[in-house]
PDB file of N, CA, C, O and CB in Angstrom:
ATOM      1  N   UNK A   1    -102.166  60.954  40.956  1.00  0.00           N
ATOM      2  CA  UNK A   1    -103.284  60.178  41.453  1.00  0.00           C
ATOM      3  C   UNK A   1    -104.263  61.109  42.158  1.00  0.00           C
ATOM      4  O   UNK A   1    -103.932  61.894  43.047  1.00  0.00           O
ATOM      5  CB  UNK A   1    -102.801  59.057  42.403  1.00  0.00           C
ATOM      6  N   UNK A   2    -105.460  60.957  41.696  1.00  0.00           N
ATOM      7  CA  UNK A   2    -106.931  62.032  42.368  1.00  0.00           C
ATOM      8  C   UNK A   2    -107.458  61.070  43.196  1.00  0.00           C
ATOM      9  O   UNK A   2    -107.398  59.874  42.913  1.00  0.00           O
ATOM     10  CB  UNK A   2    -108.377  62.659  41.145  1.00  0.00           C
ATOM     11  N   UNK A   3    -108.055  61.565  44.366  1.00  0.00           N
ATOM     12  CA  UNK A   3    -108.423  60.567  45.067  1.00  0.00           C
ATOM     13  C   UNK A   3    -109.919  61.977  45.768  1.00  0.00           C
ATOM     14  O   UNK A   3    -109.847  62.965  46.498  1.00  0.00           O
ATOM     15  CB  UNK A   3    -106.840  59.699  46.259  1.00  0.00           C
ATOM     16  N   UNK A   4    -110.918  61.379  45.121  1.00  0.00           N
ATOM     17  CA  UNK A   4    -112.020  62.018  45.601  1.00  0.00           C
ATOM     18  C   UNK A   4    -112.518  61.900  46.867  1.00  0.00           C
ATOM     19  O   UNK A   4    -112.764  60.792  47.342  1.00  0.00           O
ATOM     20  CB  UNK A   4    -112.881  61.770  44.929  1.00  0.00           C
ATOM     21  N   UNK A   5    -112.800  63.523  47.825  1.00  0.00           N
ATOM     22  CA  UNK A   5    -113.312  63.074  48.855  1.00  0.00           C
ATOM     23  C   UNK A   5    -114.336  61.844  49.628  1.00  0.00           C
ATOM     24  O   UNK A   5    -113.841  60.947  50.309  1.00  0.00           O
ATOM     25  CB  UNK A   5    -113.585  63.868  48.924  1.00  0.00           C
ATOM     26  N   UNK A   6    -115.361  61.939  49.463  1.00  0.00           N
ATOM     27  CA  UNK A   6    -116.276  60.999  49.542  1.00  0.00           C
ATOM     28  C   UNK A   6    -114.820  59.361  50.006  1.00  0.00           C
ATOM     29  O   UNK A   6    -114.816  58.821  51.112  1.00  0.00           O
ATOM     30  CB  UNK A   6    -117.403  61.036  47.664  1.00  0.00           C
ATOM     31  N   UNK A   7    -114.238  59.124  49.330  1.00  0.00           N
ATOM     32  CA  UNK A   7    -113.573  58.083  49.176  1.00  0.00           C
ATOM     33  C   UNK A   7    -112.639  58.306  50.413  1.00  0.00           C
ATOM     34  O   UNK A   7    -112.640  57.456  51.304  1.00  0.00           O
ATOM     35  CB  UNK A   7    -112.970  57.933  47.767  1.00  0.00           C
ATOM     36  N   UNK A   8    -111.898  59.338  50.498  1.00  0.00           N
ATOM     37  CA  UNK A   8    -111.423  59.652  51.719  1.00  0.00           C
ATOM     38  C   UNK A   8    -111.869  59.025  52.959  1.00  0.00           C
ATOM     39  O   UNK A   8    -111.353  58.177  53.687  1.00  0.00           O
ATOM     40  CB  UNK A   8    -111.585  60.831  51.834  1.00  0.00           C
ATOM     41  N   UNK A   9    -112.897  59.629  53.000  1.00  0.00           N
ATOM     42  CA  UNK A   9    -114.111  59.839  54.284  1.00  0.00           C
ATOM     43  C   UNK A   9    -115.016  58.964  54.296  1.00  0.00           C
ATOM     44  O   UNK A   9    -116.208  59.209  54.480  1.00  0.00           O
ATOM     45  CB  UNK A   9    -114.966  61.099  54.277  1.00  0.00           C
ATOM     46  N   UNK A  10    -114.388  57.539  54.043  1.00  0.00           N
ATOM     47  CA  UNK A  10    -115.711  56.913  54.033  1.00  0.00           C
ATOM     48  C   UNK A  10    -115.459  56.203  55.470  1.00  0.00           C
ATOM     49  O   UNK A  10    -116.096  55.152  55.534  1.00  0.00           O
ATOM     50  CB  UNK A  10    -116.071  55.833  52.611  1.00  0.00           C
ATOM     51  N   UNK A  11    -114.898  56.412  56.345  1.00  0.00           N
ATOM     52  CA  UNK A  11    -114.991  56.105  57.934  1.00  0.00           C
ATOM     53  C   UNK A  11    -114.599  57.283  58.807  1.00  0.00           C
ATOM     54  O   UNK A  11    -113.501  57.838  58.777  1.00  0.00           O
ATOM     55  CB  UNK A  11    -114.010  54.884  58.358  1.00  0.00           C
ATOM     56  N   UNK A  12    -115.874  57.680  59.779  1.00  0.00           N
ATOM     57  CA  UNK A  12    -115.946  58.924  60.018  1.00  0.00           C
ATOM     58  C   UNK A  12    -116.025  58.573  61.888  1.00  0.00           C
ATOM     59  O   UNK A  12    -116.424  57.451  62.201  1.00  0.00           O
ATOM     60  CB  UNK A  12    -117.349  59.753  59.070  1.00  0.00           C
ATOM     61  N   UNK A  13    -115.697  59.407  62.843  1.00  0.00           N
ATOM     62  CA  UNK A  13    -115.970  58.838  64.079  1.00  0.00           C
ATOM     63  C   UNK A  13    -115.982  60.571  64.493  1.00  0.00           C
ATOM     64  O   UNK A  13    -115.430  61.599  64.102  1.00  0.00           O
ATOM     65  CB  UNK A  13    -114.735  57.521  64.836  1.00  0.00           C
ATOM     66  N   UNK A  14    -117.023  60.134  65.578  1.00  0.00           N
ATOM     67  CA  UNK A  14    -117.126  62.115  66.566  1.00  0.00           C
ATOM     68  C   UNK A  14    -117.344  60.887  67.910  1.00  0.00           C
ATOM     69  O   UNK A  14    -117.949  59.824  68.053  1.00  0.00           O
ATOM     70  CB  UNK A  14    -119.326  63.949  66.075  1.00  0.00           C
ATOM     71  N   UNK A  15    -116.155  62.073  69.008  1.00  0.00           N
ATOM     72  CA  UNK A  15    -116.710  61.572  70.268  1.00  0.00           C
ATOM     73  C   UNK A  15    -117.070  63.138  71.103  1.00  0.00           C
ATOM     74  O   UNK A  15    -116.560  64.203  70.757  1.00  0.00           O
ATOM     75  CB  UNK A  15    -115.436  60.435  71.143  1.00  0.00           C
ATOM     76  N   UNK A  16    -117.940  63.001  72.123  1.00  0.00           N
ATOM     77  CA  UNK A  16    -117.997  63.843  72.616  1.00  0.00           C
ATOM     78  C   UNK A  16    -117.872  63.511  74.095  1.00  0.00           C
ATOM     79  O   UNK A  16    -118.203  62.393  74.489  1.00  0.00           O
ATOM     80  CB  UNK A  16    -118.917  64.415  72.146  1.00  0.00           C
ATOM     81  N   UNK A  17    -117.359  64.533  75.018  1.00  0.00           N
ATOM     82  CA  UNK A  17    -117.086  64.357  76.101  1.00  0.00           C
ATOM     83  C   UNK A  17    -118.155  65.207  76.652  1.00  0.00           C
ATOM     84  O   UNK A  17    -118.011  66.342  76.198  1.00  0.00           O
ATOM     85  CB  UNK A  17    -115.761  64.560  76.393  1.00  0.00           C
ATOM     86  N   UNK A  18    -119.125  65.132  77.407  1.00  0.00           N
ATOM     87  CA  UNK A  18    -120.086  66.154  77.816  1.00  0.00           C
ATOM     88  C   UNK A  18    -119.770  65.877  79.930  1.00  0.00           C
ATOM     89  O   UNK A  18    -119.746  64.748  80.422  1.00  0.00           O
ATOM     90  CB  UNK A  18    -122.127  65.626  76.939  1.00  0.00           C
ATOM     91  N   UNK A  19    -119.610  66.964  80.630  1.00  0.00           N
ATOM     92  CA  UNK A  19    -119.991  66.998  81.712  1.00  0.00           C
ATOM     93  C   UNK A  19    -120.390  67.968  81.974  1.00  0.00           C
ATOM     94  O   UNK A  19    -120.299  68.933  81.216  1.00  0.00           O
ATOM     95  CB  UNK A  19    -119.384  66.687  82.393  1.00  0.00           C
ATOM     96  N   UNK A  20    -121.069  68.019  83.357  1.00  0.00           N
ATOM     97  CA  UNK A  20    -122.321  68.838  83.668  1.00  0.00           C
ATOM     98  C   UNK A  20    -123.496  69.602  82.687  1.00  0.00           C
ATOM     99  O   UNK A  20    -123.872  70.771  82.610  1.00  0.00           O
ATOM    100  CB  UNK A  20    -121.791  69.818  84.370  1.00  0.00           C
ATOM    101  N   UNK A  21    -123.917  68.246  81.922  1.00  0.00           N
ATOM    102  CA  UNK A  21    -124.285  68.756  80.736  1.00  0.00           C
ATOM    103  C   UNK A  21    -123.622  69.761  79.776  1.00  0.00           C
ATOM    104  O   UNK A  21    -124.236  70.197  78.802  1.00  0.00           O
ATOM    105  CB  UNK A  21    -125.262  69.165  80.993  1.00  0.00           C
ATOM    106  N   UNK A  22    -122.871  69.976  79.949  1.00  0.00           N
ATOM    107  CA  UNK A  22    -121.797  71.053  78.898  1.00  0.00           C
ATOM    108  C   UNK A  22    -120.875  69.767  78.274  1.00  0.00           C
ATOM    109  O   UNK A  22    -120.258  68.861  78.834  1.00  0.00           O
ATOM    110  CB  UNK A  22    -120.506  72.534  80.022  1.00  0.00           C
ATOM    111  N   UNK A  23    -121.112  70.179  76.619  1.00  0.00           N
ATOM    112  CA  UNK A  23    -120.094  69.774  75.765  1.00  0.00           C
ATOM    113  C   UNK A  23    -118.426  69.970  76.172  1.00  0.00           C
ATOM    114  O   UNK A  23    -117.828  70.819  75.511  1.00  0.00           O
ATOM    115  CB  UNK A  23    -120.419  70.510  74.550  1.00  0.00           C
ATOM    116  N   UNK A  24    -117.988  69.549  76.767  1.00  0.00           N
ATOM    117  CA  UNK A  24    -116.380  70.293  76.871  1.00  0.00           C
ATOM    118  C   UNK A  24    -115.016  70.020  75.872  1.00  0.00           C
ATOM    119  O   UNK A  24    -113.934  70.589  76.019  1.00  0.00           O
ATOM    120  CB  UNK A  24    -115.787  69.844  78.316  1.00  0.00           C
ATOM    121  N   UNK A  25    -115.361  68.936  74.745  1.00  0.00           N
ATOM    122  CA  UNK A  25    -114.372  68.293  73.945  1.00  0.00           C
ATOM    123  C   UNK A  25    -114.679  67.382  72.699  1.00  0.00           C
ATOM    124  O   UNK A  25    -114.720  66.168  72.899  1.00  0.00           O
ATOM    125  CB  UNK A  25    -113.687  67.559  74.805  1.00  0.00           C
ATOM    126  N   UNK A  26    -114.911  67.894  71.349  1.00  0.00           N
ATOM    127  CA  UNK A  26    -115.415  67.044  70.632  1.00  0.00           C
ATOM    128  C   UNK A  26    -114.015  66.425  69.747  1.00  0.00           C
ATOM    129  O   UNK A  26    -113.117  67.188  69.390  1.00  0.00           O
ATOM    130  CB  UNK A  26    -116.638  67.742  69.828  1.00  0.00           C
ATOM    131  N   UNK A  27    -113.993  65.299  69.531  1.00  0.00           N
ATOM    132  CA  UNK A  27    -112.927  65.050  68.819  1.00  0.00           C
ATOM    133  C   UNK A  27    -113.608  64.086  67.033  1.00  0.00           C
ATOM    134  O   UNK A  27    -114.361  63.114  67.086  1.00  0.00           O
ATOM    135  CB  UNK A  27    -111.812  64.038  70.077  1.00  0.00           C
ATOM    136  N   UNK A  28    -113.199  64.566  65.978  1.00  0.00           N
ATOM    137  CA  UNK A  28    -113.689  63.945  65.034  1.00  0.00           C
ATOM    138  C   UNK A  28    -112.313  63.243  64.047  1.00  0.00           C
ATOM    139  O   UNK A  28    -111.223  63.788  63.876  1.00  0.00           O
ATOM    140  CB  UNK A  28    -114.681  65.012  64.333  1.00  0.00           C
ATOM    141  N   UNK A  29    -112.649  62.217  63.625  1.00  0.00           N
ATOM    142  CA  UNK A  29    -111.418  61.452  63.060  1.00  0.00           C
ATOM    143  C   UNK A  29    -112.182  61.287  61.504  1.00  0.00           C
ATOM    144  O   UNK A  29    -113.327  61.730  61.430  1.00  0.00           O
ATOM    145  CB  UNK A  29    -110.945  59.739  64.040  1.00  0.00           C
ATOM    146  N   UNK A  30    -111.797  60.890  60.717  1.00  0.00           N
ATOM    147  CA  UNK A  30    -111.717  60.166  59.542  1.00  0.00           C
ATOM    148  C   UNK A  30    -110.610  59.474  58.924  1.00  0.00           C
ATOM    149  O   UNK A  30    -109.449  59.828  59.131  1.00  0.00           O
ATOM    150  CB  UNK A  30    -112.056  60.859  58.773  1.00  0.00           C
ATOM    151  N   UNK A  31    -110.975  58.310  58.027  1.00  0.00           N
ATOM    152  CA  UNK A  31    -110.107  57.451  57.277  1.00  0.00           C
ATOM    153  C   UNK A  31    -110.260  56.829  56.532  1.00  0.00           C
ATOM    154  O   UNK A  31    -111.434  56.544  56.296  1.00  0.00           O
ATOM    155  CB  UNK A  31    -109.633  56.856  57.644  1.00  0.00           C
ATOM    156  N   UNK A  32    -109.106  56.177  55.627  1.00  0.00           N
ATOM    157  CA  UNK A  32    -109.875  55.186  54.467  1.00  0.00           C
ATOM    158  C   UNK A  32    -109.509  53.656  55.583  1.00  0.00           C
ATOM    159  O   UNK A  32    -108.668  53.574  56.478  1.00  0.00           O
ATOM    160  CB  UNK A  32    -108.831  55.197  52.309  1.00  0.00           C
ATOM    161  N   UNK A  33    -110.155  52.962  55.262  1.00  0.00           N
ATOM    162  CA  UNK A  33    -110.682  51.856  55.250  1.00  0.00           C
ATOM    163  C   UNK A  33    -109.001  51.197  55.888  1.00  0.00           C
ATOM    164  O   UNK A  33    -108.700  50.639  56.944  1.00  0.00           O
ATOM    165  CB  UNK A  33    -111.474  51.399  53.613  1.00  0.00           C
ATOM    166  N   UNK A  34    -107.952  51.709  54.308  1.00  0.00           N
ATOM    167  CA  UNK A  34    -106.877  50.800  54.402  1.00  0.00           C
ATOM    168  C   UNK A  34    -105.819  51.322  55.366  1.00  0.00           C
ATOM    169  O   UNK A  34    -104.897  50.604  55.752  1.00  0.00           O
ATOM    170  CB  UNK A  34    -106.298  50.549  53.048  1.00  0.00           C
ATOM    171  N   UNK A  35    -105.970  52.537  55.730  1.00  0.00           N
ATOM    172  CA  UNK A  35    -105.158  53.313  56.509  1.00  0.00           C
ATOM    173  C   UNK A  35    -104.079  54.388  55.701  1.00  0.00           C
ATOM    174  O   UNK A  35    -103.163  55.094  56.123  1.00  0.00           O
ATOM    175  CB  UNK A  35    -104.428  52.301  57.369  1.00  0.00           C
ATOM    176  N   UNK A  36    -104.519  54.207  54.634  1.00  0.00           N
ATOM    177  CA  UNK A  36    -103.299  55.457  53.730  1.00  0.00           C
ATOM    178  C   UNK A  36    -103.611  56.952  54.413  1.00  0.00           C
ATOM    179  O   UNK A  36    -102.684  57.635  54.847  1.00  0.00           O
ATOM    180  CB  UNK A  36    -103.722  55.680  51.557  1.00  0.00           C
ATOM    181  N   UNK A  37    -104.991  57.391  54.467  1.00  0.00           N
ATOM    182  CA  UNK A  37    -104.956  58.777  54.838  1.00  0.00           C
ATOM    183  C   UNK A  37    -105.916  58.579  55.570  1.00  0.00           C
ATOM    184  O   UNK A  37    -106.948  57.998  55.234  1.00  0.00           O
ATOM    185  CB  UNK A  37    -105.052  59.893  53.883  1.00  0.00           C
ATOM    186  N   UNK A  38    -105.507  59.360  57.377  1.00  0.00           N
ATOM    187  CA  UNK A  38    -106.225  59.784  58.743  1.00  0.00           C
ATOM    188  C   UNK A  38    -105.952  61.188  58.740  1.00  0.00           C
ATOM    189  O   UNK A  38    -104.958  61.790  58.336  1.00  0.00           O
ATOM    190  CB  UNK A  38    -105.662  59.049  60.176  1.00  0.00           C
ATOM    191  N   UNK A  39    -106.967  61.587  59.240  1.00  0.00           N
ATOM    192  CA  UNK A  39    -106.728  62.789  60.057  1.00  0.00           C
ATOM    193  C   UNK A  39    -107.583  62.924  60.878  1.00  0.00           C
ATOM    194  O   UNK A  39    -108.586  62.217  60.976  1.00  0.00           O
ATOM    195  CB  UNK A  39    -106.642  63.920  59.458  1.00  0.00           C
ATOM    196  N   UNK A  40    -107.207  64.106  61.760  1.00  0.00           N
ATOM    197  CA  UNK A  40    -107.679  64.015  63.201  1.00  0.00           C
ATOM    198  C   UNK A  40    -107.947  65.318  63.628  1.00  0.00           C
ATOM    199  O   UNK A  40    -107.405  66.319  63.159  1.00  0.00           O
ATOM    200  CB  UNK A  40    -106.685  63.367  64.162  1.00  0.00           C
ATOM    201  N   UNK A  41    -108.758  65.307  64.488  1.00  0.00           N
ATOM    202  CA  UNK A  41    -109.081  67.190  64.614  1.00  0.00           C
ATOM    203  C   UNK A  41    -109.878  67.391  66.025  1.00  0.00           C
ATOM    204  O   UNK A  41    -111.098  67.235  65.956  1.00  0.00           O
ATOM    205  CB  UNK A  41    -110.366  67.944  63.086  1.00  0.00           C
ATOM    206  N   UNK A  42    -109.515  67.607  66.853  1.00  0.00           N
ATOM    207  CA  UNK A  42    -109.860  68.082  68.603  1.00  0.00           C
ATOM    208  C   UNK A  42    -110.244  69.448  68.318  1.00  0.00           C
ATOM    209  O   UNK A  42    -109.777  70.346  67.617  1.00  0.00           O
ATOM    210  CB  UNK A  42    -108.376  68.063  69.920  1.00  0.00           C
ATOM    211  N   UNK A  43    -111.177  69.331  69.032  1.00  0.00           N
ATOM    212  CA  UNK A  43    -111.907  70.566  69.604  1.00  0.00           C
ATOM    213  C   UNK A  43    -111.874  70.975  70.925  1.00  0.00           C
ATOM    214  O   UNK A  43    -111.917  70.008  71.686  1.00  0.00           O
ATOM    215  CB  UNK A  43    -113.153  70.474  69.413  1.00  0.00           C
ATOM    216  N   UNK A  44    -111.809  72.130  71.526  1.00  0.00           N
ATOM    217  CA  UNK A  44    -112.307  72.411  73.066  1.00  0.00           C
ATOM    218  C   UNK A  44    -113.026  74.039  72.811  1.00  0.00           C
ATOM    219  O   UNK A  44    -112.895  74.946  71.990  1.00  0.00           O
ATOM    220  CB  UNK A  44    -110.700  72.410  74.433  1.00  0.00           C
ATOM    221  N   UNK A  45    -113.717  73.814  73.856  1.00  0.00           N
ATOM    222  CA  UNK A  45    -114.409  75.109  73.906  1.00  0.00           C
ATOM    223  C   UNK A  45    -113.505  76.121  74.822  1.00  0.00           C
ATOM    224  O   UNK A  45    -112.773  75.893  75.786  1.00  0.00           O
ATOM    225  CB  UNK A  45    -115.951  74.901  74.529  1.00  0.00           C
ATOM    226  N   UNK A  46    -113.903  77.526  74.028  1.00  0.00           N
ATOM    227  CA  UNK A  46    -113.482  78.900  73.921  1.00  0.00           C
ATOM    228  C   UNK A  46    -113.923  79.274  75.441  1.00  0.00           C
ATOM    229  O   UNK A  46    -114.537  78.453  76.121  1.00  0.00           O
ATOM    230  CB  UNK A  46    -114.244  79.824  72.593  1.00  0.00           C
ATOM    231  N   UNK A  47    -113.524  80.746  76.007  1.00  0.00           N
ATOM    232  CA  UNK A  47    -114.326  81.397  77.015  1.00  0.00           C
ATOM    233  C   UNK A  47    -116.009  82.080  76.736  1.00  0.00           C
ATOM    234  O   UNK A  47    -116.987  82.324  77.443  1.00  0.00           O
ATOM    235  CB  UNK A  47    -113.366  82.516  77.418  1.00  0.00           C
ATOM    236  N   UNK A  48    -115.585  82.218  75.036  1.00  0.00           N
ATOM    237  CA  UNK A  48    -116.698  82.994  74.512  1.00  0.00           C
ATOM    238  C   UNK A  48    -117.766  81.895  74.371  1.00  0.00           C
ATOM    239  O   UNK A  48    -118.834  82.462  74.139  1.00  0.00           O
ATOM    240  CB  UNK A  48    -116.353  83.794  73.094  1.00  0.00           C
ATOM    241  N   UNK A  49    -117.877  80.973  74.401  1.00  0.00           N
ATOM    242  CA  UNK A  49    -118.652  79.144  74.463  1.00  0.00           C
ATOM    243  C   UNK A  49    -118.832  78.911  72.942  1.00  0.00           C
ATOM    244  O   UNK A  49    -119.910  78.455  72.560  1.00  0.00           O
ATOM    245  CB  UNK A  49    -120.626  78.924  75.407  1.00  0.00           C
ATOM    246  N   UNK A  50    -117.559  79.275  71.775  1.00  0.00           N
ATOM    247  CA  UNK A  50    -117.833  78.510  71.244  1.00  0.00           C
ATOM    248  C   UNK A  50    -116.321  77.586  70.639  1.00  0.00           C
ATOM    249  O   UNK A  50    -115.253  78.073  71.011  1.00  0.00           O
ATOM    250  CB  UNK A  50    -118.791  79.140  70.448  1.00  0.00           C
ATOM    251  N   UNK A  51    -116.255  76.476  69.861  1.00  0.00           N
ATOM    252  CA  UNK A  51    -115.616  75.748  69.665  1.00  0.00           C
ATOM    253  C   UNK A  51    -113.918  76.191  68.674  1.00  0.00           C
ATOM    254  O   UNK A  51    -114.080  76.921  67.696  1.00  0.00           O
ATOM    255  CB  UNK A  51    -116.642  74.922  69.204  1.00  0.00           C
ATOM    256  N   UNK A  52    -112.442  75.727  68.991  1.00  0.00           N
ATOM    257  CA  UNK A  52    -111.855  76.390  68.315  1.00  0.00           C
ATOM    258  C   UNK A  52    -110.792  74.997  68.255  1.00  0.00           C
ATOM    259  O   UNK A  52    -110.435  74.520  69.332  1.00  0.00           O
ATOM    260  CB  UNK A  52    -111.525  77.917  68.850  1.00  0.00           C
ATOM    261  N   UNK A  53    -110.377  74.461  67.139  1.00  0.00           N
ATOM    262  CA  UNK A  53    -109.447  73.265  67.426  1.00  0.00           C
ATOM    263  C   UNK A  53    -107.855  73.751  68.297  1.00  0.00           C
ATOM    264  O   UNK A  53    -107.154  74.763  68.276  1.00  0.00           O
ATOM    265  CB  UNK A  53    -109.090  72.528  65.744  1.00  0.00           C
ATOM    266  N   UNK A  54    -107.793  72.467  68.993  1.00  0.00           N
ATOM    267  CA  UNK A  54    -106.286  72.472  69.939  1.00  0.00           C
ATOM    268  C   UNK A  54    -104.964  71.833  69.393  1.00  0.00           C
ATOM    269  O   UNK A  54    -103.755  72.049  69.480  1.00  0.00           O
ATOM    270  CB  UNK A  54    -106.495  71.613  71.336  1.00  0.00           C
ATOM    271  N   UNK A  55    -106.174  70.542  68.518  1.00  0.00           N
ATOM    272  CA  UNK A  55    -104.767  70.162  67.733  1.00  0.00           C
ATOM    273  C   UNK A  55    -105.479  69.419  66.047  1.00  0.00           C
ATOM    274  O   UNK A  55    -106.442  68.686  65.822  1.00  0.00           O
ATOM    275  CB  UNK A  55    -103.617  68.639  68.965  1.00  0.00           C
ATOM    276  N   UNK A  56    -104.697  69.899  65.376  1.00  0.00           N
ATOM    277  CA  UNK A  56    -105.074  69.268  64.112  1.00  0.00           C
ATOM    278  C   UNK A  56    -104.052  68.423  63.359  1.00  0.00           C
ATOM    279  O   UNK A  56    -102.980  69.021  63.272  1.00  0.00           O
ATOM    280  CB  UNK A  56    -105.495  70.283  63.240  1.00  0.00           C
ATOM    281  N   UNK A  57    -104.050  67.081  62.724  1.00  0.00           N
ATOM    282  CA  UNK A  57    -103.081  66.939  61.608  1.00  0.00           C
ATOM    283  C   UNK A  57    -103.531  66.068  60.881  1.00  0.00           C
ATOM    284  O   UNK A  57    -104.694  65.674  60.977  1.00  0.00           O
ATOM    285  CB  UNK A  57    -101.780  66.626  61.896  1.00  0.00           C
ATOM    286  N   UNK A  58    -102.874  65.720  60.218  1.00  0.00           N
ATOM    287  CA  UNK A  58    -102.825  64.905  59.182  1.00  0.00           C
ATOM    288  C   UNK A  58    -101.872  63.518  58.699  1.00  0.00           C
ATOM    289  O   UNK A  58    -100.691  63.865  58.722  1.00  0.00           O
ATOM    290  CB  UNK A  58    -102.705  65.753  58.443  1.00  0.00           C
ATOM    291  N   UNK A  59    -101.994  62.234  58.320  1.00  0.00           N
ATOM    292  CA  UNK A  59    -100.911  61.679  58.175  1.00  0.00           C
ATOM    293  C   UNK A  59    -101.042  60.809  56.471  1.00  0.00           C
ATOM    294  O   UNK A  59    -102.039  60.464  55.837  1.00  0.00           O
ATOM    295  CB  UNK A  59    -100.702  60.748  59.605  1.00  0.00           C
ATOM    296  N   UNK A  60     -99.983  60.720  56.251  1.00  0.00           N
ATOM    297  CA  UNK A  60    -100.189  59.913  54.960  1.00  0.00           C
ATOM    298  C   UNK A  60     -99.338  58.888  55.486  1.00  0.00           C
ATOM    299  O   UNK A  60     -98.299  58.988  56.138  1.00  0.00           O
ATOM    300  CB  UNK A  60     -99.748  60.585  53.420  1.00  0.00           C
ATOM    301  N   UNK A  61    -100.206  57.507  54.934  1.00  0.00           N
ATOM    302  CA  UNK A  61     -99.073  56.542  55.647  1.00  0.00           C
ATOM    303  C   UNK A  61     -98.792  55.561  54.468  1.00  0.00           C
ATOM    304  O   UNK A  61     -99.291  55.913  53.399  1.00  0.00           O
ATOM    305  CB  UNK A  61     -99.653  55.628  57.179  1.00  0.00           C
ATOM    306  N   UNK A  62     -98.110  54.436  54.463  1.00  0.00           N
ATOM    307  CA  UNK A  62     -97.773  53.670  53.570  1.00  0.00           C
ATOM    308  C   UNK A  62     -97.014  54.119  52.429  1.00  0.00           C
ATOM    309  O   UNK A  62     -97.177  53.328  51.500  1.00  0.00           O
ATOM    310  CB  UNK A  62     -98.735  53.163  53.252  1.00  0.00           C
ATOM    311  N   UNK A  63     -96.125  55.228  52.083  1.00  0.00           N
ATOM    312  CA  UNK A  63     -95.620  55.876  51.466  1.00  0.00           C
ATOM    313  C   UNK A  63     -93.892  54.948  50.991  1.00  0.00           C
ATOM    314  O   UNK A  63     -93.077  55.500  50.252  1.00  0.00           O
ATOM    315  CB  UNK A  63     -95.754  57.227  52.298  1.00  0.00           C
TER     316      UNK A  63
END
């Protein structure tokens, strides 16, 4: 079974946490609709100021 991106990703969410005007935490999700495939991906910022993920995964569900 092929399952084309676009179709994947057709529910997409970014949050951002900003204080003192500084970005400090972006977190971006995607999913299908029905819940078969999420994944998830956190960001925090580096010393060098730029972005490096903390935690990433993936789930397949309904299996």
């Amino acid at each position: 079974m092929c399952t084309d991106i676009p179709e994947i990703m057709n529910r997409f969410e970014r949050t951002e946490i900003t204080i003192d005007n500084e970005v400090k935490i972006i977190s971006e999700s995607s999913s299908r609709a029905e819940g078969d495939i999420e994944a998830h991906r956190t960001l925090a910022p580096f010393s060098t100021g730029s972005y490096g993920p903390v935690g990433d995964n993936a789930t397949l569900k309904g299996l």
